[in-house]
N, C-alpha and C positions, 0 to 999 in steps of 0.2 A: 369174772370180776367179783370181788369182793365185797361184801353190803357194807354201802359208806361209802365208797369210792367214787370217785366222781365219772359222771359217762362220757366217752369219748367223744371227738368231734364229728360231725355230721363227715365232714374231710374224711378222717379217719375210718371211719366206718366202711364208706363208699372204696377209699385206696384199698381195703384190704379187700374186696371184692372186684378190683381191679375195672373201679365204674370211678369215671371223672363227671365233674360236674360243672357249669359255665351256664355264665348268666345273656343275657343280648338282648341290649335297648335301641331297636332300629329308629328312636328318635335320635340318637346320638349317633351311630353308626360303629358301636364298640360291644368286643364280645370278650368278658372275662372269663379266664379258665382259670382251675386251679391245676398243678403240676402232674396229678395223671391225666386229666384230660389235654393236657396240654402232650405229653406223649404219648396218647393215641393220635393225635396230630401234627405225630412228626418233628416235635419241636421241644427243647430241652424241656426235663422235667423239671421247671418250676412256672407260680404262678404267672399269670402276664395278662396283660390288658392289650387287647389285638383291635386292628380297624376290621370293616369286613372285607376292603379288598386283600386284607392279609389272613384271613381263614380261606378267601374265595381261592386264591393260590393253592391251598392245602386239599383242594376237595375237587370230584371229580366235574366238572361244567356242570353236565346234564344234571346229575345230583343237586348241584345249589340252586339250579334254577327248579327242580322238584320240591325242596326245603318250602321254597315262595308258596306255591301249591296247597302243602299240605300245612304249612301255618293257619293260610287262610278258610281254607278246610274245616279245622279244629275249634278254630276261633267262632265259625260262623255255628258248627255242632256242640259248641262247649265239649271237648272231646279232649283226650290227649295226641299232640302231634307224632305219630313215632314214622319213622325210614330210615332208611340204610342207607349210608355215605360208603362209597371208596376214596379212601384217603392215596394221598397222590405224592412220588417225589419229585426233585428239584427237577428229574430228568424225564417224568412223566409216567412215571412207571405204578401199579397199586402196590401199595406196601403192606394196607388189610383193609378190613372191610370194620365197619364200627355204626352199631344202634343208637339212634338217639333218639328219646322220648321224654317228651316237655309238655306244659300245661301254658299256653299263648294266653294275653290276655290284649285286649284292643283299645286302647287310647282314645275314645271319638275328639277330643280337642285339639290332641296333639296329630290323629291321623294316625299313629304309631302304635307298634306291637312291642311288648315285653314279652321276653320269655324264661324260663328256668326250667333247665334238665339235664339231662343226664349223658353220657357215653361211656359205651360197652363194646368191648371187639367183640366180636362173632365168625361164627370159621364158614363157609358156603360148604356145604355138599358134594364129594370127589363125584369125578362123572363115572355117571350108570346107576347114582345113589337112587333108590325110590324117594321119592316127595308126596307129600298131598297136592291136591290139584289147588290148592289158594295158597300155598308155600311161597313167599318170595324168594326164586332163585334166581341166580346171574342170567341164566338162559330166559327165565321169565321177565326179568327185568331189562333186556336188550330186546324181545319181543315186543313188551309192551312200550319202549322208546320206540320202536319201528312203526308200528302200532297209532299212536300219537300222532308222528311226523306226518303218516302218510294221511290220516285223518283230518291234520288241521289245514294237510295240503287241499284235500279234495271239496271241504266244506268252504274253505277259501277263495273256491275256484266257482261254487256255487252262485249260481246268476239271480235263480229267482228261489221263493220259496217249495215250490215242488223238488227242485234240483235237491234244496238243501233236504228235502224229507229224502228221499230217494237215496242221497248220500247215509243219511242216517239209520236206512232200513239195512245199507247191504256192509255196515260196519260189524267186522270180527271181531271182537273182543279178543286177546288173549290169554284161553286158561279157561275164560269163561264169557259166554255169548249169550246176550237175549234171546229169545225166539218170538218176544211182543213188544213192542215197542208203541206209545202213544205220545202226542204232543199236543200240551195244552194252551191253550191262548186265554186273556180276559176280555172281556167286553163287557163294559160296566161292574157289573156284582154278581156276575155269571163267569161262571167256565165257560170255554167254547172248544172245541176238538179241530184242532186246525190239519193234526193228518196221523195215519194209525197205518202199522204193520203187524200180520200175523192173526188179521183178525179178520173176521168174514164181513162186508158190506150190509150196512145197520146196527152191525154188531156195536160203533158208537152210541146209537142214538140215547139208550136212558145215561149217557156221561155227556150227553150236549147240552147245554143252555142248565147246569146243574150251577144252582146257588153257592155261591163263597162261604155262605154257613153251612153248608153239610157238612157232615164229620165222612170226609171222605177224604184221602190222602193228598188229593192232588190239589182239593181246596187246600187244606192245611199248610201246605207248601206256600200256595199264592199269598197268603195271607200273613205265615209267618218269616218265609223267604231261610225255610232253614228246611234241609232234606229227612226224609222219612224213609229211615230201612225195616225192609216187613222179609227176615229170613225164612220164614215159616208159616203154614195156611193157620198155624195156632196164633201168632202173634199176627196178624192181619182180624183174624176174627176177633180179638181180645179187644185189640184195640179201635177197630172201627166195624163195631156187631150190625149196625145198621147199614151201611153198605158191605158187609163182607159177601151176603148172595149175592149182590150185581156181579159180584169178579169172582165168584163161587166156579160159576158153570164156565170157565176158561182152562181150568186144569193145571193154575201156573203154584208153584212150589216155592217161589222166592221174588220179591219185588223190590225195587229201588224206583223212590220219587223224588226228583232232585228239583230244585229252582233254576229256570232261566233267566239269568240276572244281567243286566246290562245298563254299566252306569250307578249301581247301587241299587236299581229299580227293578224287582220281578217283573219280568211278563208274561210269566207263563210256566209253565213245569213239563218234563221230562220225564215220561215212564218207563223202567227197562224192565219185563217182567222174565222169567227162568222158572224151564220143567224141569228145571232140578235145585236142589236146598244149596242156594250158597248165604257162606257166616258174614259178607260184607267185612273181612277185612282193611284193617286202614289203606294198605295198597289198593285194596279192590275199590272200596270208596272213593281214593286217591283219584283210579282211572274212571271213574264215570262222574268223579264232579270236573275234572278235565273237559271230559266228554260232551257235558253241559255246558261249560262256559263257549267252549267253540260254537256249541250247537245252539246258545243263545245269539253268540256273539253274527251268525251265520245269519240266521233268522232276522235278525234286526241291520242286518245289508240286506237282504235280499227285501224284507220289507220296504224298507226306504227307496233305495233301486225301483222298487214296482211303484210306488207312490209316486216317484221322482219322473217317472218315464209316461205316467199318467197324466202330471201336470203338464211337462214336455209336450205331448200329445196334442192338451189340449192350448197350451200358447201356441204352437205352432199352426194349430186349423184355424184360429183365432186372429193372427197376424200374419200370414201367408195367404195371399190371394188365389182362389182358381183362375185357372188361365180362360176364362167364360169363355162366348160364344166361339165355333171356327171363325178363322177370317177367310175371306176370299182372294185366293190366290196365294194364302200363306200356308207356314203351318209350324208351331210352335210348342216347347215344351222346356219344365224347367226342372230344379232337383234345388231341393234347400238340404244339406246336412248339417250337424248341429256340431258345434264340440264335445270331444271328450270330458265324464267326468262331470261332479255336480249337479246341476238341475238340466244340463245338454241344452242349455239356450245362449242364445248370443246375439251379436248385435247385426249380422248380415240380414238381406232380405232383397226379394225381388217383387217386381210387380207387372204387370201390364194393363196401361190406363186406357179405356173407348175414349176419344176425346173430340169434342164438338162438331169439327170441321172435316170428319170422317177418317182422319187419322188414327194409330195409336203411339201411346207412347211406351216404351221399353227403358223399365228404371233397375237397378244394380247399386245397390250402396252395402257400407258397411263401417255400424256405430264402434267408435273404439271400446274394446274389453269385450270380455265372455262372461257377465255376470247376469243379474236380473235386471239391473238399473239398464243396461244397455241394450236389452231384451223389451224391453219400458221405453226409453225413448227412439229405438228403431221403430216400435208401433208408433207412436206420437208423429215422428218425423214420418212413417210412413202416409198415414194419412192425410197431414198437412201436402205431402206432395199431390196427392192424388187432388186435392180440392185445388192447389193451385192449377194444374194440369186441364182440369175440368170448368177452369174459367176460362181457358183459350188462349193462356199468354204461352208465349215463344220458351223454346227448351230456357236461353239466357236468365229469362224474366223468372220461369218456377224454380233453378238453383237460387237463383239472387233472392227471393223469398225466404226459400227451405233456409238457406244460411242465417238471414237473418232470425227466424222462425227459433233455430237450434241453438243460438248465443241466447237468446234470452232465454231457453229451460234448461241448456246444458251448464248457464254458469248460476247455479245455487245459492252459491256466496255462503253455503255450509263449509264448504271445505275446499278453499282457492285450491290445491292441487288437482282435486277431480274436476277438471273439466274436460269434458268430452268433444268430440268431433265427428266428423263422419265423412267418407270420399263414397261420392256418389258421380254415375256417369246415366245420362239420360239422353233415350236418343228419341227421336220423333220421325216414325215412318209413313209412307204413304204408300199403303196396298198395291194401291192400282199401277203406279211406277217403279216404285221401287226406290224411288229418292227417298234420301233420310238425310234429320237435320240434329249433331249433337250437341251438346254440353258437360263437359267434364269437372269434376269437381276433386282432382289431387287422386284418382282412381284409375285404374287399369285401362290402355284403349280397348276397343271394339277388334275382333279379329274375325276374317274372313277366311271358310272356306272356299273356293272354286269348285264348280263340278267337275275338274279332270283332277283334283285333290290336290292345288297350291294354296297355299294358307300364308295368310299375308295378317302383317298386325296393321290395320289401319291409324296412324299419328293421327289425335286430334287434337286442337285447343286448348288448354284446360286453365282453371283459376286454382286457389287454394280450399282446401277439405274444409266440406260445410262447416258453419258456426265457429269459427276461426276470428272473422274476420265479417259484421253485419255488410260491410259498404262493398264486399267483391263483387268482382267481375268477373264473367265467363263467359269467354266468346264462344261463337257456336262452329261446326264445320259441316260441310256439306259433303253427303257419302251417297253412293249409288249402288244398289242391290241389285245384280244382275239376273236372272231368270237362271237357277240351278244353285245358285251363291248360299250358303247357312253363314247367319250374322251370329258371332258367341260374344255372349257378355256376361261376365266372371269378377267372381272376388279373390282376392290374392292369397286364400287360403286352396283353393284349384291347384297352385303353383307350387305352393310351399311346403303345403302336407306331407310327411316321408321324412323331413328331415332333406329337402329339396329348398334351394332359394329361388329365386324369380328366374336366370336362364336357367340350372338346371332342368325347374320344375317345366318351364315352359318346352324346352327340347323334350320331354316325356310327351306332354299335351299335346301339342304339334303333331308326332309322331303317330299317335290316335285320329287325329285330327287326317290324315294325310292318307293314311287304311283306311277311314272306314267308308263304305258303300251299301250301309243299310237305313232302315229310315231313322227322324230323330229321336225317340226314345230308345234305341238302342244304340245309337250315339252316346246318349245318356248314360246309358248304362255301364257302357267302357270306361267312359270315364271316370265315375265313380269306382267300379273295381279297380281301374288300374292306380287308382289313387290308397282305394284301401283292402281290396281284396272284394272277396262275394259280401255282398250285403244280405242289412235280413229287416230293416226296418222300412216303413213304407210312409213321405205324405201326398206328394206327387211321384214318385218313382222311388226306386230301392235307397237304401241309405246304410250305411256302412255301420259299424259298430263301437271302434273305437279310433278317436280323431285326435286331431292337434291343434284345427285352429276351425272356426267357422265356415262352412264351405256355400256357396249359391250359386249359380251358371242359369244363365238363360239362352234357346240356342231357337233361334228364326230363320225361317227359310223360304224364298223367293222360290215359288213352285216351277219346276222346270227338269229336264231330263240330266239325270246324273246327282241328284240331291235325294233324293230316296226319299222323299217327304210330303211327295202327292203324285196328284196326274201329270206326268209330263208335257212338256210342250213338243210341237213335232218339230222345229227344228233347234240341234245341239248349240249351247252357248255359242258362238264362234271368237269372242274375244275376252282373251285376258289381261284385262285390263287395271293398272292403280294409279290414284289421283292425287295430289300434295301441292297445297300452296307455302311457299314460299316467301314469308311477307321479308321487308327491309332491317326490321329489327331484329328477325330471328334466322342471323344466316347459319348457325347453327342448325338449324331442319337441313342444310343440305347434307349432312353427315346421316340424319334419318330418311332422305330421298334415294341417300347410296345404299340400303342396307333394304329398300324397299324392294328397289329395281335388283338387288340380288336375288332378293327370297321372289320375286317373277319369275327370273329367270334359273331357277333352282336346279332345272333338269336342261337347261342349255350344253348344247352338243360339245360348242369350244368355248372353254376357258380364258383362251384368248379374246374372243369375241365380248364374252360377256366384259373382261377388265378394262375392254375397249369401251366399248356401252355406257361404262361407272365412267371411265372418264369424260368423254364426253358430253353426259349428260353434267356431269359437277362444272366442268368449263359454261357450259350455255346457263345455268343456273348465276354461276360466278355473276358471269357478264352483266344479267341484267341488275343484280345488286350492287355492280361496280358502276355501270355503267348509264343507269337509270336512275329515279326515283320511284319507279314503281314494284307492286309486288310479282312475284310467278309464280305463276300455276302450271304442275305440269302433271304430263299425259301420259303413261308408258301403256302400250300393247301390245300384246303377243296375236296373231292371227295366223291361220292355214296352219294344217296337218304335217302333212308328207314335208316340203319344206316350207318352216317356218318363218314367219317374218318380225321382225322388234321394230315399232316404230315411237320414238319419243319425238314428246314435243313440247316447248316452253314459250306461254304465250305472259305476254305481259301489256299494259296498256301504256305503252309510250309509243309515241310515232318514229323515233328514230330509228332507222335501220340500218342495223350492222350492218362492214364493212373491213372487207377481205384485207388486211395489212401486210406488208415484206418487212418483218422486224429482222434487225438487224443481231447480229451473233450474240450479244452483250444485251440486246433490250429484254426487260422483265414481266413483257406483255405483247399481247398482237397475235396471239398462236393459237387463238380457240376455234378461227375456222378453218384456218391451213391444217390443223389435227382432224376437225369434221373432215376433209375433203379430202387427206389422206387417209383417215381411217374407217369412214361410212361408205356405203354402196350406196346410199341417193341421200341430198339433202337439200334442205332451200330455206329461203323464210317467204312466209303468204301474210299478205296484211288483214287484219281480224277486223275491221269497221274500226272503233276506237284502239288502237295497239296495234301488234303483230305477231305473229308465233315465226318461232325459227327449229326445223324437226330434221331430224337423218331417221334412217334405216339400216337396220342388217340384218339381212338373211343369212338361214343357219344354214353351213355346210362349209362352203369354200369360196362362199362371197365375192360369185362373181353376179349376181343380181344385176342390172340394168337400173339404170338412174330413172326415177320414174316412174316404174315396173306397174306399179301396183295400182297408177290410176288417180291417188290421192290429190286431189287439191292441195295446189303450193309449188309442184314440181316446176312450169313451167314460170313460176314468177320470185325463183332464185337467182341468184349470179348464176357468171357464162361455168359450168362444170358442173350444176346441180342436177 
C-alpha cells in the first residue's frame, strides 16, 4: 500500500487470507456472515443474515451441540472459544472441515451469549500422518465422541455417590488419562474430600477440612467457580508456593481443577492430575469441563437419591406399624413398597390393631396420589383408625368415623380440585375361631387361600372411598377363616404394577397364590419379585427397586396343616368351603355367586358337572328372590378325597316351601326343581327353625351317588325323589 492510502476493510483483509467472519446473538437466534464465511458454509458467497436452525442444517450434530460446550467453556474462563466444525451437504456428506475462533461474551439480563469470530478451512492429516499426542484429529475427535457418550451413559446409570466416584476413577480419557484424580465437596467454609483415586489411604488428610481461604487450587475453584490449569510443577509452584509441597511429594507433572457446578451453584471441584506435562488445549479442556458437568451433574443425583431414600426410610418406620406381639393360633406378615421415583412415599399403608375384646383388626387402605400430602394424611388417617378401632366400635362404626374424619382434613378449601380420598377395607378377626367380621370402603375384597391351594376372592359389602361422602354407610359381612386358610388383603397397586390391570394382574397373583407351599414370608417374597424382580430394599420384608404405583399386602393365616405358617393341626382341613349372601336388592351378586362356585370348583373332574352346579345353584338363588321377600345365604362345599362330593345350599328365612310344578311347554317358569331332580344326585329342602334351606349334591365321577348318601340332614324331609 501506498502512504496516504486508505486501509482496507477488516472484510478485505480477512477474504484475502481466505478467513470469514460472522457475528451470533443467541438472544435473537440469528447468525451474520459475511460472503466468505458464508462459503465455507456451503452457501453462496454473499453476505446473509441466517436463523440458527439454518447454520444448524450446515454443520455436523455432534459439532453444534460441542459449539454449546465450548462457548460456555470460554465464557466462564474469559478464553477464546476455538473448535472444529465438519461442514455438511444437502445429502449429508463433509464437504471440509473449518476453524472457528471467537471471543463470547455473557448477557447476565438477557441470559444470552454474543459472540464474534472468525472461520478458516483446515485440511486433517492423510492417514499414517505423525500427530502430537494433544493434536485434534478426526480419529481423536470420534474417540473422544465415543468417549463422552459412554461416560455420560455410565455416570447416569450411577445410583449413589460411591458408584458415581468408581465411575470416575476407572474413566479413559482419550489421548490423555489421569492417573489421580480427587473430588471435592464444601461444608461450610471448609473443603471436604468426598472421594480420591490413585492415592494411598491418609494420603487426603492435610486436603480435609482445608479453609476456602487457602490459596490452594481447589479452594480457588470453590470460591471463584472458574477452572484452574496448572501444565507444569513450575506454574503450580509459582502460583500457589504455599501449598505447592502438599502435592510436591505425589510426582504429578500436570493438573486440571475444574468446578462442580450445578444449577449455576459450585459445589465442589474436580481434580485430574497427569505424570506427564499436558499443554490443556481448548479440546483437551473442552473434554474435562464436559467431564465435570456430568460428574457434578452425577453427584447431585446421587446425593439427592441418598437424602431422599433416607427420609423414605425414615417415614416409612415412622408410619408403618410393626406387626407386634405373635397371635395365638395365627401368624402373620406384611410388605409396604413404595413408588417409583421422587421421595418413594405414597399414600398406601397397612396396619394391624389389638383391640379390646381380644380381637384384632386387619386394616388396608390407600390415600389417593404418591406425593407427600398423601404420605401426611395416610399417617393422620392412619391413626385416627387405630383410636377408633381401640374404642371397641364395630368394623361399620370405625369406617363411618375414618370417612367422616378424612372430609374434614382432606377438603382444605386451598384448592377445591385437591381433594383426596381413600378406599380402605377393614376386617375384624377372632383368634380363636376364625370368624371375621368386614367393612369395605370402595377397595379391593379379601381373598382366600385354601390349604390344598384354591383361592377364592371373597365378595363383601362395601360403601363409597373414605371422605367422599361424611353420612356413608358400610355394611359389614361375615367371613370364616378355616384352620390351614391364609386371608390376603392388598392394595390395587399388587394387581397393577407391570403394566397389568386388575384381571390381568390378578391372573399372575392367583397363580403365586395357588404354587406356593412354604411359609408366609416367602409367600411374600414371590410376590414381590414376581411383581418387580429381586428386591434389595428392606422395612418389613424385601422391596423392590423401581415401581409404578404404591404397593401394601397383608397376608394371615389360620394355623393348620397345609398353610406353612406354624404348627399344624393333626387333622387335614376336610372342607372347601365358600359363603355369599344374597340380599333382595342386590340380585346382581348372583352373577358373583356363579364365578365363586367356579373358582371352588377350579380343578372339578367334569365340565359338565360343574355348568350343572352354576345352574342350578343360580335357579335356587333366582327363586328365592323371585319368590320371597327374604334374603339368601348360601353354602357351597367340597368334601372327601378319592371321590369327591359338591354340596350347595340356599337357606333363606321364609317359611314357604317350594313346590315341584308340571309347567307346561310355553310356561316361563316352574323348572327349578324338575332341573334339581334331573340334574343332581340327592336333593331336598330341611326347614332351619325360622326359614328353610333347599341343597342338591354331586359327586364327582359318573354321578351315580345314592340320594342321601352322605348322611346330611335334610335328605329325608324333601319331596318323594330326594
Amino acid at each position: 500500500m501506498r502512504t496516504g492510502e486508505p486501509l482496507p476493510a477488516v472484510e478485505q483483509v480477512l477474504a484475502s487470507l481466505a478467513t470469514g467472519l460472522w457475528h451470533w446473538d443467541t438472544s435473537t437466534g440469528l447468525v451474520r456472515v459475511d460472503a466468505e464465511a458464508a462459503r465455507l458454509l456451503g452457501l453462496p458467497a454473499e453476505e446473509a443474515t441466517l436463523t440458527e436452525p439454518q447454520v444448524r442444517a450446515r454443520l455436523h450434530p455432534v459439532d453444534w451441540n460441542e459449539i454449546t460446550g465450548v462457548v460456555q467453556l470460554a465464557a466462564a474462563e474469559s478464553t477464546l472459544a476455538e473448535v472444529r466444525i465438519r461442514v455438511m451437504d444437502e445429502q449429508g456428506r463433509i464437504v471440509r472441515i473449518v476453524r472457528s475462533r471467537s471471543k463470547p461474551s455473557f448477557d447476565r439480563q438477557k441470559r444470552a451469549y454474543e459472540l464474534i469470530g472468525t472461520l478458516q478451512e483446515v485440511t486433517e492429516p492423510l492417514p499414517g500422518t505423525s500427530v502430537n499426542r494433544s493434536t485434534v484429529t478426526g480419529d481423536w475427535r470420534r474417540s473422544r465422541e465415543a468417549f463422552l457418550l459412554d461416560a455420560g451413559r455410565a455416570l447416569a446409570e450411577a445410583r449413589s455417590t460411591a458408584e458415581v466416584l468408581r465411575v470416575a476413577a476407572a474413566l479413559s480419557m482419550p489421548g490423555f488419562s489421569p492417573d489421580g484424580l480427587a473430588v471435592f465437596g464444601v461444608s461450610g467454609d471448609r473443603l471436604t474430600v468426598i472421594g480420591h483415586h490413585g492415592h494411598r489411604p491418609g494420603d487426603e488428610g492435610p486436603f480435609a477440612h482445608m479453609s476456602l481461604d487457602t490459596a490452594y487450587p481447589a479452594a480457588d475453584v470453590v470460591r471463584t467457580g472458574r477452572a484452574v490449569y496448572l501444565p507444569s510443577p513450575d506454574e503450580y509452584g509459582r502460583r500457589y508456593p504455599l501449598t505447592w509441597p502438599l502435592a510436591q511429594q505425589f510426582g504429578r507433572q500436570s493438573w486440571a481443577f475444574l468446578p462442580l457446578t450445578v444449577a449455576g451453584r459450585t459445589i465442589g471441584a474436580w481434580m485430574a492430575a497427569f505424570t506427564y506435562p499436558v499443554a490443556f488445549t481448548p479440546d483437551e479442556r473442552s473434554v474435562l469441563t464436559t467431564v465435570a458437568r456430568m460428574l457434578a451433574q452425577a453427584l447431585s443425583r446421587a446425593g439427592a437419591a441418598e437424602s431422599e431414600r433416607e427420609l423414605t426410610d425414615g417415614l416409612q418406620r415412622s408410619m408403618l406399624p410393626t406387626l407386634g406381639p405373635e397371635i395365638p393360633g395365627m401368624s402373620v406378615t406384611a410388605r409396604y413398597i413404595p413408588t417409583g421415583g421422587g421421595l418413594q412415599v405414597g399414600g398406601d399403608w397397612y396396619d394391624l390393631i389389638p383391640l379390646p375384646n381380644g380381637r384384632i383388626a386387619l386394616v388396608i387402605g390407600d390415600v389417593q396420589g404418591h406425593d407427600v400430602r398423601a404420605a401426611g394424611l395416610m399417617g393422620q388417617l392412619r391413626i385416627a383408625l387405630r383410636a377408633y378401632a381401640s374404642e371397641g366400635h364395630r368394623p361399620d362404626a370405625v369406617l363411618s368415623r375414618a370417612s367422616r374424619f378424612l372430609h374434614g382434613i382432606g377438603h382444605t378449601g386451598e384448592d377445591p380440585a385437591d381433594v383426596r380420598f381413600a378406599t380402605c377395607l377393614y376386617v375384624e378377626v377372632d383368634p380363636v375361631t376364625g370368624l371375621a367380621e368386614a367393612a369395605r370402603a370402595g377397595h379391593l375384597d379379601p381373598v382366600i387361600r385354601m390349604p390344598d391351594g384354591t383361592v377364592l376372592v371373597r365378595s363383601t359389602a362395601g360403601g363409597l372411598p373414605l371422605g367422599i361422602d361424611p353420612d356413608s354407610d358400610y355394611p359389614t359381612t361375615r367371613l370364616a377363616l378355616e384352620p390351614g386358610e391364609v386371608m390376603m388383603i392388598c392394595t390395587d397397586g399388587l394387581m397393577e404394577t407391570g403394566g397389568h390391570n386388575l384381571d390381568t394382574g390378578w391372573t399372575r397373583v392367583r397363580r403365586i397364590l395357588e404354587e406356593h407351599d412354604s411359609d408366609l414370608d416367602e409367600l411374600a417374597d414371590l410376590l414381590v419379585q414376581a411383581v418387580h424382580g429381586p428386591s434389595s430394599h428392606h422395612t418389613t420384608g424385601p422391596l423392590a427397586d423401581r415401581r409404578e404405583d404404591d404397593i401394601a399386602f397383608l397376608l394371615l393365616c389360620r394355623q393348620g396343616e397345609g398353610c406353612g405358617c406354624g404348627d399344624a393341626v393333626a387333622v387335614r382341613a376336610p372342607v372347601r368351603r365358600t359363603m355369599l349372601t344374597v340380599a333382595q336388592a342386590e340380585p346382581e351378586r348372583i352373577a358373583v355367586a356363579r364365578r365363586h362356585l367356579r373358582d371352588l370348583l377350579h380343578d372339578w373332574a367334569s365340565q359338565d358337572q360343574l355348568d350343572s352346579a352354576v345352574l342350578l345353584m343360580s335357579e335356587m338363588l333366582t327363586n328365592v328372590l323371585v319368590h320371597t321377600d327374604a334374603d339368601a345365604l348360601l353354602v357351597a362345599e367340597v368334601t372327601g378325597q378319592d371321590r369327591r362330593r359338591l354340596r350347595v345350599e340356599v337357606t333363606d328365612t321364609s317359611d314357604d316351601l317350594p313346590h315341584k310344578r308340571h309347567p307346561g311347554e310355553l310356561a316361563s317358569s316352574g323348572r327349578g326343581l324338575v332341573l334339581i331332580e334331573l340334574l343332581a344326585d340327592a336333593w331336598g329342602v330341611a326347614p332351619r327353625g325360622e326359614g328353610k334351606s333347599i341343597w342338591f349334591d354331586l359327586y364327582e365321577g359318573d354321578g351315580s351317588g345314592e340320594p342321601g348318601e352322605s348322611g346330611e340332614p335334610g335328605g329325608s324331609d324333601g319331596f318323594p325323589g330326594a
